[in-house]
N, CA, C and O of each residue as an XYZ file, in Angstrom:
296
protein
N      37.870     57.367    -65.750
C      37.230     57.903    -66.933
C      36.649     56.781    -67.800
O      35.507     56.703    -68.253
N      37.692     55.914    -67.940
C      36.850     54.588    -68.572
C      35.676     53.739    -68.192
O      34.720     53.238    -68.784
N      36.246     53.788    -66.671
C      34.778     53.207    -65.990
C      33.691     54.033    -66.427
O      32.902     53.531    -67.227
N      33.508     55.233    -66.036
C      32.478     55.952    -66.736
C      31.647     56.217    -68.019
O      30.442     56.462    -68.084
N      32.641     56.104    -69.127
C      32.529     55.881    -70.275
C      31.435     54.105    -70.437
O      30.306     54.028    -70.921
N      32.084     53.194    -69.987
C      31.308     51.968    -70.349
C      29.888     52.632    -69.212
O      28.804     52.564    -69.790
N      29.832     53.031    -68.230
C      28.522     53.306    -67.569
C      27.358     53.669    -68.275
O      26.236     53.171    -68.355
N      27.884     54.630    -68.753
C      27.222     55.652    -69.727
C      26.542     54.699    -71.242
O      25.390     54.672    -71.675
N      27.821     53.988    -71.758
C      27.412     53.185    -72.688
C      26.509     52.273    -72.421
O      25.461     52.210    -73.064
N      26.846     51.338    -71.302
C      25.392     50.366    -71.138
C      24.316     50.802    -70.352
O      23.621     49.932    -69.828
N      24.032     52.048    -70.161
C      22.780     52.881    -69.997
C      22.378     53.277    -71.179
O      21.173     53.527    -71.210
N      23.068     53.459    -72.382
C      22.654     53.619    -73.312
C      22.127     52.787    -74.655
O      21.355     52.967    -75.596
N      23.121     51.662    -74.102
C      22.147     50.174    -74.961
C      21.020     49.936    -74.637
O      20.146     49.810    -75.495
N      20.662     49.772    -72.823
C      19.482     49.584    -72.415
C      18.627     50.410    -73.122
O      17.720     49.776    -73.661
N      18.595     51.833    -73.341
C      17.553     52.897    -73.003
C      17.300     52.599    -75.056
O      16.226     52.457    -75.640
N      18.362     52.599    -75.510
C      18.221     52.414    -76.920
C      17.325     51.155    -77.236
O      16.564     51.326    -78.188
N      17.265     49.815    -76.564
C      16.986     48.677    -76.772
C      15.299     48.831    -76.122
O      14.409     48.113    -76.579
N      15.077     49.650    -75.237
C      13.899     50.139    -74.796
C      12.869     50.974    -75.690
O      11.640     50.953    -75.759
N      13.937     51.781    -76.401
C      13.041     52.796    -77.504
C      12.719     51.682    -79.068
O      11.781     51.694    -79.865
N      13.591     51.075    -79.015
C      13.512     50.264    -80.412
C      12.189     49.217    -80.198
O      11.375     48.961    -81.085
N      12.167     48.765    -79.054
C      11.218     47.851    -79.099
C       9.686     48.699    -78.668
O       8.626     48.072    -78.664
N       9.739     50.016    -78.356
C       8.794     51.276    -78.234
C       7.869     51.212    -79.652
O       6.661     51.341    -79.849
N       8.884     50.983    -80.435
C       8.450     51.367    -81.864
C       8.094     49.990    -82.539
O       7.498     49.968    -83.616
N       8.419     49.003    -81.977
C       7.889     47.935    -83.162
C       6.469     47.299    -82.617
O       6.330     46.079    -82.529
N       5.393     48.259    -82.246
C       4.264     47.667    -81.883
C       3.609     47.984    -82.816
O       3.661     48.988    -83.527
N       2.496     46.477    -82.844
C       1.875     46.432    -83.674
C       1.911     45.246    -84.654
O       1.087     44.478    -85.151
N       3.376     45.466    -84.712
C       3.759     43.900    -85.476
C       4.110     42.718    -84.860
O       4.667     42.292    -83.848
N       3.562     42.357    -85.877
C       3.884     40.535    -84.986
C       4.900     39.762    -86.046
O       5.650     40.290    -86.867
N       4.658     38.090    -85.730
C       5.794     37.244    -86.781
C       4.677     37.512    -87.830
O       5.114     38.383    -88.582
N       3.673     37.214    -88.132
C       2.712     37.542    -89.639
C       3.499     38.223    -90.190
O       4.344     37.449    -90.640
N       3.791     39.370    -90.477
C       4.694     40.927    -91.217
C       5.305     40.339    -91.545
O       5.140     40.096    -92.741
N       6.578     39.557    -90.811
C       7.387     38.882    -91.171
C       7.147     38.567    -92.638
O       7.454     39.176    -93.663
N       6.675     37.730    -92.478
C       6.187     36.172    -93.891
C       5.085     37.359    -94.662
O       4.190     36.806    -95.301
N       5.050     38.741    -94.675
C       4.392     39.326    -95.970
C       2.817     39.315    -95.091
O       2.073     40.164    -95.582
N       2.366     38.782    -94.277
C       1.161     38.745    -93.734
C       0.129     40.226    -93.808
O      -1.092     40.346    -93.910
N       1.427     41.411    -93.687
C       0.901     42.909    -93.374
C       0.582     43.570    -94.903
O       1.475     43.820    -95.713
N      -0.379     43.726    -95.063
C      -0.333     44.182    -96.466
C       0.141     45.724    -96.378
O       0.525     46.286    -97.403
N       0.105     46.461    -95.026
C       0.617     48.076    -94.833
C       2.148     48.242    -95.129
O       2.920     48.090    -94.182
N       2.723     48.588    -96.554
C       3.763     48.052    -96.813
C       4.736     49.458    -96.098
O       5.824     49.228    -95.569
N       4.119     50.994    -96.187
C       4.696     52.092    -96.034
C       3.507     52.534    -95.009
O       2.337     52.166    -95.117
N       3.946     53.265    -94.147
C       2.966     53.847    -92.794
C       3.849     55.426    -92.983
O       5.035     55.362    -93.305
N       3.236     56.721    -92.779
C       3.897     57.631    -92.383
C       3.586     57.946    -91.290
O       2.440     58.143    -90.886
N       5.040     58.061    -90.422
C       5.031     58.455    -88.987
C       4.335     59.748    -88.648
O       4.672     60.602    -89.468
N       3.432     60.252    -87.685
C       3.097     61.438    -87.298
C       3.276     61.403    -85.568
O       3.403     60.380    -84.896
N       3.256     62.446    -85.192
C       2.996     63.460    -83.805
C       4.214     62.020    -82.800
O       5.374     61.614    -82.882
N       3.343     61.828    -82.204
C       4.691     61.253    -80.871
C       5.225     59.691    -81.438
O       5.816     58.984    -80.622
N       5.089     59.368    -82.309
C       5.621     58.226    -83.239
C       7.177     58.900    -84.227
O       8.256     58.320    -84.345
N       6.884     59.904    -84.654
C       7.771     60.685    -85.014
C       9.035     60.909    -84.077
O      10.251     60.719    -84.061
N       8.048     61.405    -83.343
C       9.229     62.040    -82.227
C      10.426     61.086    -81.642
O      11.628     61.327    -81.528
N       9.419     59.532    -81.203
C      10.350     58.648    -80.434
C      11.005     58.038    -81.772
O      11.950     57.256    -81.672
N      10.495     58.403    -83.010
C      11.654     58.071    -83.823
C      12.952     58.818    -83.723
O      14.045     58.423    -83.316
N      12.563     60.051    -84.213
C      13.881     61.069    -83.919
C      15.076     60.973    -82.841
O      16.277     61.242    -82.806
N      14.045     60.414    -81.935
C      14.704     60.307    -80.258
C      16.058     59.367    -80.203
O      17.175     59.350    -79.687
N      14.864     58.281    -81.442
C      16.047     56.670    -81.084
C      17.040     56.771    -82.317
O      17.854     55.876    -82.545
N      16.938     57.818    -83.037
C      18.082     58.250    -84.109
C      18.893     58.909    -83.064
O      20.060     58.518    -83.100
N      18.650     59.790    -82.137
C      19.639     60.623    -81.346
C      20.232     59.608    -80.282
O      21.433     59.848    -80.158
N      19.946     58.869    -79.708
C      19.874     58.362    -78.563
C      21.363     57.099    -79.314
O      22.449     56.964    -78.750
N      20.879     56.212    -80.905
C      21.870     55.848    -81.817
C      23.223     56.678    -81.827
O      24.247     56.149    -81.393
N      23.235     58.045    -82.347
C      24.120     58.436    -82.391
C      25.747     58.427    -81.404
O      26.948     58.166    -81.474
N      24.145     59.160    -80.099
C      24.955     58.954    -78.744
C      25.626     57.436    -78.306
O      26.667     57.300    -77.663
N      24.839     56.441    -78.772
C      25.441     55.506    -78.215
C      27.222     55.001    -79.306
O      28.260     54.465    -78.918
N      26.791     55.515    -80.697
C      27.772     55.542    -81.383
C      29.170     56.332    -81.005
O      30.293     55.868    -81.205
N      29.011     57.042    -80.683
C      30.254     57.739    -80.278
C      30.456     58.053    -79.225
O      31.160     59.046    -79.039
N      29.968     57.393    -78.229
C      30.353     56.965    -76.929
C      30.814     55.615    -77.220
O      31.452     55.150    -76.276
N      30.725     55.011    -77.992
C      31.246     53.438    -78.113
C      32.524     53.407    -78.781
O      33.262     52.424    -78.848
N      32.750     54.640    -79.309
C      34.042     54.988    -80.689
C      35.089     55.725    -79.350
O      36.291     55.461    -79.388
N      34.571     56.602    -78.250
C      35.430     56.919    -77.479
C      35.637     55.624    -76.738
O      36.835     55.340    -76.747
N      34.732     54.525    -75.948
C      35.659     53.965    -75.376
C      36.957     52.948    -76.052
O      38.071     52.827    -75.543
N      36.478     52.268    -77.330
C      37.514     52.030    -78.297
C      38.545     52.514    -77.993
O      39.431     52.020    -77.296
N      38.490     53.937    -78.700
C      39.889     54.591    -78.509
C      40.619     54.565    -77.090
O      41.846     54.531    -76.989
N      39.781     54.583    -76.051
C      40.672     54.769    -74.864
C      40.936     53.115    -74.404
O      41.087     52.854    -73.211
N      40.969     52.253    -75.235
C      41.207     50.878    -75.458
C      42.079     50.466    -75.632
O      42.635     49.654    -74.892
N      42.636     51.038    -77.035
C      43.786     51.331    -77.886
C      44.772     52.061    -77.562
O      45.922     51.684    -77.787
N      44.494     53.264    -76.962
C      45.607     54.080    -76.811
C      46.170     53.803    -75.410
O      47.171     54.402    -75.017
């Protein structure tokens, strides 16, 4: 069960670490140092979505990471 549990989890860092970097196009190091004067953007149509996604996809990886803990501990 544990083996499974970490499976699951580092399929889910990957896929999370995949969506996060989905979303930071566009920017470069400039932004960084203030370069971007677009200080607020509102998300629409499939920008939205893979936001929502990598909030869900967060969650999942959150409490799949809180169960294997526990089965750590106990």
């Amino acid at each position: 069960m544990l083996t499974a549990l970490r499976i699951v989890q580092a399929l889910l860092a990957i896929f999370l670490t995949i969506l996060i970097l989905m979303q930071s196009r566009g920017t470069g190091l400039g932004s960084v140092f203030g370069g971007d004067a677009n200080v607020f953007q509102t998300r629409r149509g499939i920008e939205l979505t893979l936001f929502k996604f990598t909030i869900g996809v967060a969650a999942a990886f959150l409490l799949i990471s809180l169960l294997v803990i526990s089965k750590f501990v106990a």
